[in-house]
N, C-alpha and C positions, 0 to 999 in steps of 0.2 A: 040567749043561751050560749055561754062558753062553750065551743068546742074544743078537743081535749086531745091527746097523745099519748097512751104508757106503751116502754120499751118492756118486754118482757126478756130475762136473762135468764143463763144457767148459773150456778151457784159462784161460778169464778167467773164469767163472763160480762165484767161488767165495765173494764176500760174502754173497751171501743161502742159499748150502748153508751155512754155517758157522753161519746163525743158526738156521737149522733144527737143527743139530749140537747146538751149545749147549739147545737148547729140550729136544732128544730126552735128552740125559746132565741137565737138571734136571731131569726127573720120574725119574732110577734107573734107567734104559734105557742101556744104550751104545751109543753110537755114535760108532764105534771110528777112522772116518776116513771124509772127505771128500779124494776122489782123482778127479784128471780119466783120462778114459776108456782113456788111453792106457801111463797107468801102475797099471791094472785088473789086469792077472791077475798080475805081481809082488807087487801091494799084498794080492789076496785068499792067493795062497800064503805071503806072510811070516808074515802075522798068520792063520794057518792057520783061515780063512774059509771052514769048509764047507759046503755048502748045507743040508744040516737047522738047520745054528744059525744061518745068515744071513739079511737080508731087505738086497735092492741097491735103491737110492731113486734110479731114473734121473731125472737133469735135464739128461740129456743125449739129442741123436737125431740121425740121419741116417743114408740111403739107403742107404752105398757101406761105411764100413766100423760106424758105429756099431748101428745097428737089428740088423743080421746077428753082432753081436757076442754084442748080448744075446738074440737065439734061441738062438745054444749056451748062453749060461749056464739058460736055462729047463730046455735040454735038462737041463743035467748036475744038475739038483734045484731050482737057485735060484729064490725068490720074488724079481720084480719088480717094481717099483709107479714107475710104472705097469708093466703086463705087454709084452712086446716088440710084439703086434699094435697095441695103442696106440701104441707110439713109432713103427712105422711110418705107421698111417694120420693120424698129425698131422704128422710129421715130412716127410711130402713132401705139399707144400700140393695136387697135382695129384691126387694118390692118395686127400685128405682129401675132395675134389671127387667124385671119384667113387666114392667111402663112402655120402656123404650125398646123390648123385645115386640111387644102390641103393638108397639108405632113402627114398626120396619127400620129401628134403629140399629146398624148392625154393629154386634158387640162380641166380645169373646164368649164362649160357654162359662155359664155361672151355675152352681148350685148350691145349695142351702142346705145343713144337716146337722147331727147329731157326730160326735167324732168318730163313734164306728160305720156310722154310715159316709164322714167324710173318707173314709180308708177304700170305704167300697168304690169309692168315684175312683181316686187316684190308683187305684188296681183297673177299673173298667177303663177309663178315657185314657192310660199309660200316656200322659203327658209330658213330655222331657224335663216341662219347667211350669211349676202353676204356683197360684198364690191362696194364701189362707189368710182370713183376716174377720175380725169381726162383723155382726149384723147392722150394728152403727159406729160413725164414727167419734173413735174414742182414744187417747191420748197421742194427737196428731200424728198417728200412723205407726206408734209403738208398737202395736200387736198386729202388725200384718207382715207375715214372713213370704221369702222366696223360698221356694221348697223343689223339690226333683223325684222322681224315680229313684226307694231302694236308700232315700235319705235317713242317715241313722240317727240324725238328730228330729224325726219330725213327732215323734211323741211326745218329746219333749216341748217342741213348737207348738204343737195343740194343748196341750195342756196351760200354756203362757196367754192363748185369747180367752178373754171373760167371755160369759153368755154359756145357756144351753147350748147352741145352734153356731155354726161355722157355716162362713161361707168359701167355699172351692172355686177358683177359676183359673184359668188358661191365661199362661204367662201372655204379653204384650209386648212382643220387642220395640219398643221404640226408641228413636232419636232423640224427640225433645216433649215436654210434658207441658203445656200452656195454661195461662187461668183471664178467663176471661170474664169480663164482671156485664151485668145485663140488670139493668135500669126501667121497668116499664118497657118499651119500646127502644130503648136508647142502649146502643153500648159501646161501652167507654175506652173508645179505641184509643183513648192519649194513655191506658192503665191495665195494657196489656202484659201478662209475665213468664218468665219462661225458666226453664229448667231443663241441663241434658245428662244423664246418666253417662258411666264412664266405668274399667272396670272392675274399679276397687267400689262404686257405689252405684249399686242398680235400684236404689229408692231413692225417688229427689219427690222436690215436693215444690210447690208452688204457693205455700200456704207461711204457716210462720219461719221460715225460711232464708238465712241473712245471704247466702248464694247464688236467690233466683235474681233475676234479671229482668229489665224492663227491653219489651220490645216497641222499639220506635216508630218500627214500620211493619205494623203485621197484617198477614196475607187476608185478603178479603175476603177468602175462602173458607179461611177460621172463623173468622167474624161473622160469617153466615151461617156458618153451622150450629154456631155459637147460639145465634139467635133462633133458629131454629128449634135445637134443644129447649130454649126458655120455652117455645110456644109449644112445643109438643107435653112440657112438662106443665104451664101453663101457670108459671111463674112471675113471680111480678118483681122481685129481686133476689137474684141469684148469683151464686160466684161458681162457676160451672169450669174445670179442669178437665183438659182433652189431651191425648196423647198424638202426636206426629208421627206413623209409620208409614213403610214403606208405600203401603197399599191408600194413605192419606189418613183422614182425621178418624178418631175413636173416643167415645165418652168414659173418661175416666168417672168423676161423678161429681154429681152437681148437690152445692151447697147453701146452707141459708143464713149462717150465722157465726161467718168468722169474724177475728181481729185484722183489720185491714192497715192497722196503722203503720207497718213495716209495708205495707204497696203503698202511703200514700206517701213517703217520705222517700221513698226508690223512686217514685213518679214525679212529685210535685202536686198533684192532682189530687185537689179535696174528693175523697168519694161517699164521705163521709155527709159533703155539704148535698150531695148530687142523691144520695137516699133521704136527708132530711128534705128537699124542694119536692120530691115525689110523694112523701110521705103526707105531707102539708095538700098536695095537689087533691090525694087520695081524699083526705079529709074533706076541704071546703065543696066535695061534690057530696057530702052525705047530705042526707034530705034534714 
């Protein structure tokens, strides 16, 4: 019995699954297709995909129809990597919130609401400086604004994030904003990246980014934390972004399904190769 690999993608997401694809079929593994989410259960019945010989490589998530997707596939035998509880509790940043609020993870105040009831927060909590931003992430940090006390542009700001539901929280002052990538057990401290706000630009990003930076030598304390986070969230590959303040590290929030190929080309450092041997690994232990 061939065992098997599909990369599941979002609609546009599919250069850095493909490179993963590639990586997985040059060690001898197949990996039979890279399919976004919606043409999922045609693609697993054509190519007669059945869960004892499959392992699905979600780089895809969301709340409404994605996450509840892949709970039935667990049900019906399928390994998933990550497993569907992860792609929920990263997949909806409010729910990721109160994961690692359960876990004594300490985080800024976050809330979740309706826009009149986000007005009611930022009247209650009179925060000097907080942020509004979508329930998932979605056009790499287009809709998440800085906002203030008495801000005469924030109706207009709410109204520019999609969704029912907004999420409110309590600005972050920090220094530098890191991303750390988490492997199984492993992480990849040659592919660490960093980004520091400044202040004409109080959003930086660690993500598609041609500004962030590789750091050479990073602190082992981040890398602990780092790892921590993975296990608390119970992840098996994550790209998990933290903030550097004064008071030490903070979980910005943790991801499943970026384009890495602008960190692997800032690094040197195939990360791409380092998820397809894990992937494989995952595999040859299915029964």
């Amino acid at each position: 019995m061939n065992k098997k690999i599909v990369i599941i993608r979002t609609k546009a997401g599919h250069k850095y699954a493909e490179r993963i694809a590639e990586k997985i079929n040059s060690f001898g593994t197949e990996c039979c297709g890279v399919v976004c989410w919606k043409e999922l259960d045609n693609f697993l019945a054509q190519q007669k995909c059945t869960p004892e010989k499959t392992l699905l490589h979600y780089r895809s998530t969301g709340p409404k129809i994605i996450t509840p997707k892949a709970y039935e596939l667990e049900r019906k035998g399928y390994q998933l990597i990550n497993p569907a509880k992860v792609l929920d509790r990263t997949g909806d940043k409010f729910h990721s919130y109160e994961w690692a609020h359960q876990h004594k993870i300490v985080l800024p105040l976050t809330k979740k609401g309706t826009r009149n009831k986000i007005k009611y927060y930022i009247n209650k909590f009179a925060f000097p400086r907080f942020i509004l931003k979508p329930t998932n992430s979605i056009g790499g940090g287009a809709f998440c604004f800085l906002s203030s006390l008495n801000d005469p542009k924030i109706d207009y700001k709410l109204s520019q994030i999609p969704g029912e539901e907004i999420i409110f929280q309590k600005f972050v002052e920090y220094a530098k904003i890191y991303r750390v990538i988490v492997i199984g057990n492993k992480i990849l401290d040659q592919a660490v990246f960093y980004d520091e706000p400044n202040s004409s630009r109080w959003k930086v990003s660690v993500c598609i980014n041609p500004e962030m930076k590789l750091d050479k030598n990073p602190d082992p304390k981040l890398l602990s934390y780092a790892k921590h986070l993975a296990d608390i969230f119970e992840s098996e590959i994550a790209f998990i972004d933290i903030y550097e303040t004064k008071d030490g590290y903070v979980l910005s929030e943790i991801n499943t399904a970026c384009n890495l190929a602008l960190h692997e080309h800032k690094s040197g450092y195939s990360i791409s190769e380092d998820i397809a041997k894990y992937l494989i690994s995952k595999l040859n232990k299915k029964v």
